[in-house]
VOBA-1610 file (N, C-alpha, C; in pm, whole numbers, padded with zeros to 5 digits, always signed):
BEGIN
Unk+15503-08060-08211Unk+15594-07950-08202Unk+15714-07974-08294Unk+15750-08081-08294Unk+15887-08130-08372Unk+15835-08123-08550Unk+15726-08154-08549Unk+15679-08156-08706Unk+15688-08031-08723Unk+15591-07933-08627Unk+15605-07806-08711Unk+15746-07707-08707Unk+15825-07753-08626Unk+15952-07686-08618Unk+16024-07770-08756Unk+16038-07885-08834Unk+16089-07945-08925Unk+15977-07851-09012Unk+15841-07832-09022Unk+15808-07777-09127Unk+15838-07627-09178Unk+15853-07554-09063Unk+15896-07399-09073Unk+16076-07409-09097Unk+16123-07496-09118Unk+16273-07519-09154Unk+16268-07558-09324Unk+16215-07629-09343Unk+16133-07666-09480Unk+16132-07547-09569Unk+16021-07449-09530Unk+15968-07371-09575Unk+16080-07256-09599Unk+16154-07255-09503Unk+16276-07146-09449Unk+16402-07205-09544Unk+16383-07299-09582Unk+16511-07364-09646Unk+16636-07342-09542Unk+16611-07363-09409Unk+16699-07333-09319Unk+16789-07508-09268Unk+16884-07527-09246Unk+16966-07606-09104Unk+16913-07651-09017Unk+16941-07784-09027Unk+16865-07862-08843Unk+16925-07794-08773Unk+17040-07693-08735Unk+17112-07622-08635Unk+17029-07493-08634Unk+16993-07462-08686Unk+16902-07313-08639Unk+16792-07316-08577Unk+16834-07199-08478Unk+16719-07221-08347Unk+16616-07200-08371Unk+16522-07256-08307Unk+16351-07272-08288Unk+16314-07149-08289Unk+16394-07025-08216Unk+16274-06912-08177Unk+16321-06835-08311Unk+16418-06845-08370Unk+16449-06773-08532Unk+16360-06790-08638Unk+16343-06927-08627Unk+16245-06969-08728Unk+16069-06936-08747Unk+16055-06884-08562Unk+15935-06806-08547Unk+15926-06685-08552Unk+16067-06653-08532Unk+16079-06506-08537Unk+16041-06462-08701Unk+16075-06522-08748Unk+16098-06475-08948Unk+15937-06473-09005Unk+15872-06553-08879Unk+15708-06593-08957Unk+15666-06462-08863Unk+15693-06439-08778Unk+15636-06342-08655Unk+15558-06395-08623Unk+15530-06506-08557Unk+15442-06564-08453Unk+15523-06666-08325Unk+15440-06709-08282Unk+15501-06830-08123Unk+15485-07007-08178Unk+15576-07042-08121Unk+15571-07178-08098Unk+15411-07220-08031Unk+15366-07349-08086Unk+15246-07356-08015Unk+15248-07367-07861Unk+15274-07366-07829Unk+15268-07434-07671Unk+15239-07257-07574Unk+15366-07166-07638Unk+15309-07040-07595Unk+15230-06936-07650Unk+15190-07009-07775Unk+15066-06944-07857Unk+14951-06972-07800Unk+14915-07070-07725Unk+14815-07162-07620Unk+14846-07065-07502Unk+14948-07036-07468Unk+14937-06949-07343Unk+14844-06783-07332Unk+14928-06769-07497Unk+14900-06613-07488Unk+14751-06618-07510Unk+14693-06680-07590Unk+14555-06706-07599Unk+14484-06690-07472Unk+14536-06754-07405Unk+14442-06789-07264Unk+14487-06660-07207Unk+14536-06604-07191Unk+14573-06495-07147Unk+14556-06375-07201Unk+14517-06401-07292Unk+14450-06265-07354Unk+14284-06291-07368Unk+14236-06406-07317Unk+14083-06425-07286Unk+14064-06393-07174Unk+14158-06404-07053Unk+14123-06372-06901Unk+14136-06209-06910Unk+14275-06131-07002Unk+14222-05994-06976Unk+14105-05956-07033Unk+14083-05995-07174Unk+13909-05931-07182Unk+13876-05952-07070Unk+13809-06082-06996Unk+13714-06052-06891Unk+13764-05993-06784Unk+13895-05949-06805Unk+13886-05889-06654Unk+13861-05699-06658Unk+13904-05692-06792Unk+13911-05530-06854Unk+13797-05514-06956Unk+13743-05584-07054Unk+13678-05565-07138Unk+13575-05690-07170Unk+13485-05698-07053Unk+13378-05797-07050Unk+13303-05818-07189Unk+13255-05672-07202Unk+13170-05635-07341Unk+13165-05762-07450Unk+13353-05747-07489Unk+13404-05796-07580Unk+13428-05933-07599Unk+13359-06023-07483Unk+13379-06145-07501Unk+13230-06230-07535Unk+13198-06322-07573Unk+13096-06377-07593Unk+13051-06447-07441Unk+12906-06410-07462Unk+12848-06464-07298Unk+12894-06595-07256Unk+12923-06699-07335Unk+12958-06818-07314Unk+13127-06788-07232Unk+13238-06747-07244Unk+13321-06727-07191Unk+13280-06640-07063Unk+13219-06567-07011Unk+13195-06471-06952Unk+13128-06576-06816Unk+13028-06641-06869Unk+12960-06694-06762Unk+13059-06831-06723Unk+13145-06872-06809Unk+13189-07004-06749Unk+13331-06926-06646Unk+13385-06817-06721Unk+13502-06756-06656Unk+13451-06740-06495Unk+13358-06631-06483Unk+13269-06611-06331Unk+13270-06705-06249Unk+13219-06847-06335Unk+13211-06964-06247Unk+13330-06995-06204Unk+13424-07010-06262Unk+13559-07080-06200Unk+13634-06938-06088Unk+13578-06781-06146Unk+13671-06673-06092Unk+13608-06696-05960Unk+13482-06691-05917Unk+13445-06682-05801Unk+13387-06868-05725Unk+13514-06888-05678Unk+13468-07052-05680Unk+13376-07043-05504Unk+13410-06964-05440Unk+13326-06939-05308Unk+13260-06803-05264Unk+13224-06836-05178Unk+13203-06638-05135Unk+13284-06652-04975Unk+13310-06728-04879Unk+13420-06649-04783Unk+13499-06618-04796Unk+13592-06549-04680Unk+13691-06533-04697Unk+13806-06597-04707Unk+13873-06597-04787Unk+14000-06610-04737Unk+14087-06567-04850Unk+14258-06586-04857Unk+14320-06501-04893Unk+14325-06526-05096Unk+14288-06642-05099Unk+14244-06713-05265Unk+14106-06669-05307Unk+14032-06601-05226Unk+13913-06570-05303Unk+13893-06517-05418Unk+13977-06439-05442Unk+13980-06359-05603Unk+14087-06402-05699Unk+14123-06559-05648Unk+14197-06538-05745Unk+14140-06679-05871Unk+14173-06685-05982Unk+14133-06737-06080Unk+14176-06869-06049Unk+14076-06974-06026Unk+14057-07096-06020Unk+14065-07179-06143Unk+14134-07259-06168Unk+14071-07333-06307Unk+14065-07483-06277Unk+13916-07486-06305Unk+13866-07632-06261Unk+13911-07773-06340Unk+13916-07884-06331Unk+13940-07984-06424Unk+13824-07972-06538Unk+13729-07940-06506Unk+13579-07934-06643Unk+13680-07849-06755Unk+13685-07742-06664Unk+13721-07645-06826Unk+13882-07691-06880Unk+13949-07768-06773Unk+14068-07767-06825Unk+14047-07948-06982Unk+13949-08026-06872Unk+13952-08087-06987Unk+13835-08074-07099Unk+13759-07969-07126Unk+13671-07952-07190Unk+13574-07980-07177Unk+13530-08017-07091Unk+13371-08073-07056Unk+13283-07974-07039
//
């Protein structure tokens, strides 16, 4: 994170004093960390709005973690995320 904030300062011919979100602002994109967010978050709305549009491989692993049981209770629908997918396995 620190490299690429020194490299978009670089590039910007900008001040170690100028803020982080300026320097993304001028490129129009996110810092990685919430570029990683929005990602993931814009993969859970495809599947939750636009299945079509995702490749079966996301689709079937998403299902697996969305529906981790079938009783009831008040977590049933909600999106689980297992250690497999969190560490890539």
């Amino acid at each position: 994170m620190k490299l690429n904030n020194k490299l978009l300062r670089i590039l910007q011919e900008k001040e170690s004093y100028c803020k982080n979100m300026e320097l993304y602002a001028n490129y129009n994109t996110l810092p990685i960390t919430k570029l990683h967010c929005f990602q993931i978050l814009y993969i859970i709305h495809k599947f939750i709005y636009h299945k079509k549009l995702l490749p079966k491989f996301f689709i079937i692993t998403l299902l697996r973690i969305y529906k981790i049981h079938d009783y009831d209770t008040r977590n049933k629908n909600n999106l689980h995320l297992s250690t497999v997918m969190v560490l890539g396995q």
